[in-house]
C-alpha positions as CSV (number, residue, x, y, z in Angstrom):
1,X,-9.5,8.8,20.4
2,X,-12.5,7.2,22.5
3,X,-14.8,7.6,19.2
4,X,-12.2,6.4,17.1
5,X,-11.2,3.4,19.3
6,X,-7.5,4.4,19.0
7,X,-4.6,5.3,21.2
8,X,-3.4,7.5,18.4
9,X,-3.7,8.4,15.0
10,X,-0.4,8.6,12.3
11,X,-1.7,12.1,10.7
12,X,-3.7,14.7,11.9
13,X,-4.6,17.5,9.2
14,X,-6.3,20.9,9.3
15,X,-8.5,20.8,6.3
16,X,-8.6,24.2,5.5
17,X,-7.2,27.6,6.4
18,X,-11.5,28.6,7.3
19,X,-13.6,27.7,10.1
20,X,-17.5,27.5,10.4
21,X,-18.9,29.9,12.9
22,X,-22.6,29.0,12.8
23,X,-23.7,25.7,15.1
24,X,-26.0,24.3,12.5
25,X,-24.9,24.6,8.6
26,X,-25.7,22.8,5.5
27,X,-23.2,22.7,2.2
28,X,-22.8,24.9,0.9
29,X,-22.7,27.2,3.4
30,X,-23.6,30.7,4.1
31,X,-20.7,33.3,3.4
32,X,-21.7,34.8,7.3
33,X,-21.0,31.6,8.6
34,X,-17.1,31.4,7.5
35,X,-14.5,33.0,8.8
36,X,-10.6,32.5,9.0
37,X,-9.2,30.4,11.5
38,X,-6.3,31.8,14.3
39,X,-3.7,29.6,12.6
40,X,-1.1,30.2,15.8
41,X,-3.7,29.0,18.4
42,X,-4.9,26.0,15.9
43,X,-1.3,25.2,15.2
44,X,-0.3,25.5,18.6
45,X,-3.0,22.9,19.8
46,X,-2.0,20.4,16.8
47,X,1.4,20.4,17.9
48,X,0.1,19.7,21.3
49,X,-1.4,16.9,19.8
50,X,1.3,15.4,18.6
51,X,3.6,16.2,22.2
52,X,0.6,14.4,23.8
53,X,1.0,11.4,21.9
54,X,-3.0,11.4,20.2
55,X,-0.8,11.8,16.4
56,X,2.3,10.6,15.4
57,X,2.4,13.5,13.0
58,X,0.5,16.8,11.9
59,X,0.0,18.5,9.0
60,X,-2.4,20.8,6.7
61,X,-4.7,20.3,3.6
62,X,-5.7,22.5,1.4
63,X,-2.9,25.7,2.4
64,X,-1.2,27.8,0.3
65,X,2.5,28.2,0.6
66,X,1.7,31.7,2.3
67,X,-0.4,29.9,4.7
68,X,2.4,27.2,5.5
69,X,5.3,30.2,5.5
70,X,2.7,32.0,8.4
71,X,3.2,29.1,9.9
72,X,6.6,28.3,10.3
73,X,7.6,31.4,11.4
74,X,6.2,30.6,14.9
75,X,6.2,26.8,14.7
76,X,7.7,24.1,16.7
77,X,7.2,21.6,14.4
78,X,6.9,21.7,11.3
79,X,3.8,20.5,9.1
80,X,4.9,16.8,8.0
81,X,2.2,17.1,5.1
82,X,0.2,19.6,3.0
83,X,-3.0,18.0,1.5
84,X,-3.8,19.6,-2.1
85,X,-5.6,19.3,-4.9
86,X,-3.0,18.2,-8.0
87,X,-3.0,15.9,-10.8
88,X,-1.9,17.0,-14.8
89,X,-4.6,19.2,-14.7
90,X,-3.6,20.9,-11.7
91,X,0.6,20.7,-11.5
92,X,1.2,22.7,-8.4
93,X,4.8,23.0,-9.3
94,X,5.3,26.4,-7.2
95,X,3.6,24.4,-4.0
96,X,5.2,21.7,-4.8
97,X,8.7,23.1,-4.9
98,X,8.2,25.4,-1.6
99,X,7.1,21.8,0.1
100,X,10.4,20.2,-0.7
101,X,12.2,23.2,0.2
102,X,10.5,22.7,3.6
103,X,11.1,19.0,4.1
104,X,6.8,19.1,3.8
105,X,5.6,16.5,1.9
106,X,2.8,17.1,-0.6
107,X,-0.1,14.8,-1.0
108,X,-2.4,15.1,-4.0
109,X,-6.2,14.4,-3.6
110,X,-8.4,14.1,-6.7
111,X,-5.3,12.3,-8.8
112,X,-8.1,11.3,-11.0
113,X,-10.0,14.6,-10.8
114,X,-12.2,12.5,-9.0
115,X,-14.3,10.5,-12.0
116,X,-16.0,8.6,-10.0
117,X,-17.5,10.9,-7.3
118,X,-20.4,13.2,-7.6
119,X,-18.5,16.4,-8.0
120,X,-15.6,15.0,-10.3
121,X,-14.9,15.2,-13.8
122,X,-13.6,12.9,-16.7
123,X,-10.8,15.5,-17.7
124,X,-8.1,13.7,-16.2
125,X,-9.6,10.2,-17.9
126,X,-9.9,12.0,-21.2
127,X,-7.3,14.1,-21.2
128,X,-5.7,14.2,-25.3
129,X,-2.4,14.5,-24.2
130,X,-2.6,11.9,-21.4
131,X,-4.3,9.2,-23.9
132,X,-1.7,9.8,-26.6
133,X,1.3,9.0,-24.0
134,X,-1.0,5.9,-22.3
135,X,-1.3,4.7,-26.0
136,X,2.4,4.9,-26.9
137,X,3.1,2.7,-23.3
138,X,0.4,0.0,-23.4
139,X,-0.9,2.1,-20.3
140,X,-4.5,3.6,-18.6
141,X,-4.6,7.6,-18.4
142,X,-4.8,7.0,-14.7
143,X,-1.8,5.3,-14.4
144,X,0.0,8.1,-16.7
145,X,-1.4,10.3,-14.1
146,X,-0.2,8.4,-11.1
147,X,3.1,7.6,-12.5
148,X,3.5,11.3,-13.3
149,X,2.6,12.1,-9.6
150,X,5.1,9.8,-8.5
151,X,7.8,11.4,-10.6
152,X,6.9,14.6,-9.1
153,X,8.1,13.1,-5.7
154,X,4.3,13.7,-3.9
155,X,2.3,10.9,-2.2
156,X,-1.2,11.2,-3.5
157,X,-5.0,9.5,-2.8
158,X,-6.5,7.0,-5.2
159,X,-9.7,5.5,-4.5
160,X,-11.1,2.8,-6.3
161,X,-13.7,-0.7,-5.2
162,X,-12.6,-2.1,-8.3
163,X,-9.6,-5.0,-7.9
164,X,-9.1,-4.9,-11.3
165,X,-8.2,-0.8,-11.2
166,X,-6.6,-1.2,-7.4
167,X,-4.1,-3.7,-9.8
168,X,-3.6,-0.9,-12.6
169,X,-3.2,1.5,-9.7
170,X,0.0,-0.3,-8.3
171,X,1.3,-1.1,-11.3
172,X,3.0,2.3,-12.1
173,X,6.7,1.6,-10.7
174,X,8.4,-0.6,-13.0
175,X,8.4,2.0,-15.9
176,X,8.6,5.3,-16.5
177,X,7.6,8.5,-18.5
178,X,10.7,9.8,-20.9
179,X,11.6,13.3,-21.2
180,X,9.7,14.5,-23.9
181,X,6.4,12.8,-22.6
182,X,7.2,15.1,-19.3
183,X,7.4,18.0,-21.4
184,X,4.3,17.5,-23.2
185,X,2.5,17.0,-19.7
186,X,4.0,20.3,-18.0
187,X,2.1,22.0,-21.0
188,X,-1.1,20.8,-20.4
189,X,-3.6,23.8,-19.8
190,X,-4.0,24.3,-16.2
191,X,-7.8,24.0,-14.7
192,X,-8.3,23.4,-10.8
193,X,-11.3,21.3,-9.9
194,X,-12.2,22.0,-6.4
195,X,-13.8,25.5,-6.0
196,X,-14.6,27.1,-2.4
197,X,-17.8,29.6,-3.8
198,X,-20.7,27.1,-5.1
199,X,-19.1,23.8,-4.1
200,X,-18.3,24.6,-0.1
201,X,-19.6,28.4,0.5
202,X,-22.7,30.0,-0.8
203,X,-20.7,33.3,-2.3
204,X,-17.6,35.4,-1.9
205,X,-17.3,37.3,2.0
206,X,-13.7,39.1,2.6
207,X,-12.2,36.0,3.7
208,X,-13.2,33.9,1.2
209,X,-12.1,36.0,-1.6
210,X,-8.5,35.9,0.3
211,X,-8.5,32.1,0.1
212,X,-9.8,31.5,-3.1
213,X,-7.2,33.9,-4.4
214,X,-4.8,31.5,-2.6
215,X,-5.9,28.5,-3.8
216,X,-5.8,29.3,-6.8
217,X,-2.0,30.4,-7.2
218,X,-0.4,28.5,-4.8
C-alpha cells in the first residue's frame, strides 16, 4: 500500500493457479522454476487481506472452475471475480455458467484477442461471422464482441489510447444482438489465445501439463 500510495485497493487477484520458485527468471521461464501454488495458505492470506482492510474485495484470474470449487470448499469468502481469457473466440460458457452459479463474476481479458499488443491476433477483428453481423447493424467487430460480452452477463477489459475507439467502445448499450445473430456466434470455432508453454513457460513439467489441461477446458 506504501508503494502504491493507497490505503486500499477495490480488487486483489491471484493471477494464476502457479508460482515461480527461482529468485531471478526471465519469460518465458524455465519449466524447474514453476510449481503449483498452496491455494488454502494463498487464499487464506487474501482473505486476510480483505479482513485487514488493504482490499475491498479478492478474487482469481486465470482458474479453472476446479480450481475455484477447491477453493470454496474451505473458504470464508468467496472469490468476488475470476479473471479469464474470453471473447467469440473463446466463449467460456461452462466457466461462465459455474461463475453465476457461484455469485463469481467473470471478467474477460483479451475481448479483442488483444490486436493491438505484441502477442495478440486480428481473429477477433476479422472474424467472418462477426463482420457479417457488424455489417447488418451499422457496427465495428469490436463492438459485436463487446456487446456480445455484455449479453453474456461478464464485465470484461478493453484497452484502447484512441478517443475515437474509447467512443465505439461505450457505445454498445443502446442496441442489441437478435436471436439468430446469438446463434450464429455460439458456433463460431473455438481457439484460446493465451498459451502457458512458449508464451509464459519454457516447456511442459507435471504441473504445467495439469494447468494447461485446465485452461483449456474450463
Amino acid at each position: 500500500m506504501k508503494n502504491l500510495g493507497l490505503e486500499y485497493v477495490d480488487l486483489y487477484l491471484i493471477h494464476w493457479p502457479l508460482k515461480f520458485k527461482c529468485k531471478q527468471i526471465k519469460v518465458p521461464v524455465s519449466k524447474d522454476c514453476v510449481a503449483a501454488i498452496d491455494i488454502k495458505v494463498v487464499w487464506e492470506a487474501m482473505e486476510e487481506c480483505q479482513n485487514l482492510g488493504y482490499t475491498k474485495s479478492i478474487g482469481v484470474s486465470n482458474f479453472s472452475s476446479r480450481r475455484i470449487q477447491e477453493i470454496l470448499s474451505f473458504a470464508k469468502i468467496t472469490p468476488a471475480v475470476n479473471q479469464v481469457e474470453m471473447n467469440p473466440l473463446w466463449q467460456q460458457k461452462h466457466l461462465n455458467e459455474f461463475c453465476k452459479e457461484n455469485d463469481i463474476l467473470l471478467t474477460a481479458y483479451c475481448p479483442l484477442a488483444g490486436v493491438t499488443s505484441a502477442w495478440g491476433n486480428n481473429t477477433v477483428i476479422d472474424c467472418d461471422v462477426l463482420q457479417e453481423i457488424a455489417n447488418c447493424k451499422g457496427k465495428t467487430t469490436a463492438q459485436i464482441s463487446l456487446r456480445w460480452l455484455y449479453e453474456q452477463g461478464v464485465s470484461f477489459v478493453v484497452k484502447s489510447f484512441n478517443s475515437d475507439r474509447m467512443k465505439q467502445n461505450l457505445d454498445i448499450f443502446s442496441w442489441s444482438l437478435s436471436e439468430v445473430e446469438l446463434k450464429k456466434i455460439s458456433q463460431i470455432p473455438q481457439q484460446k489465445l493465451i498459451h502457458l508453454v512458449g508464451m509464459v513457460v519454457t516447456e511442459l513439467n507435471e504441473v504445467i501439463t495439469e494447468i494447461t489441461e485446465e485452461l483449456s477446458f474450463q
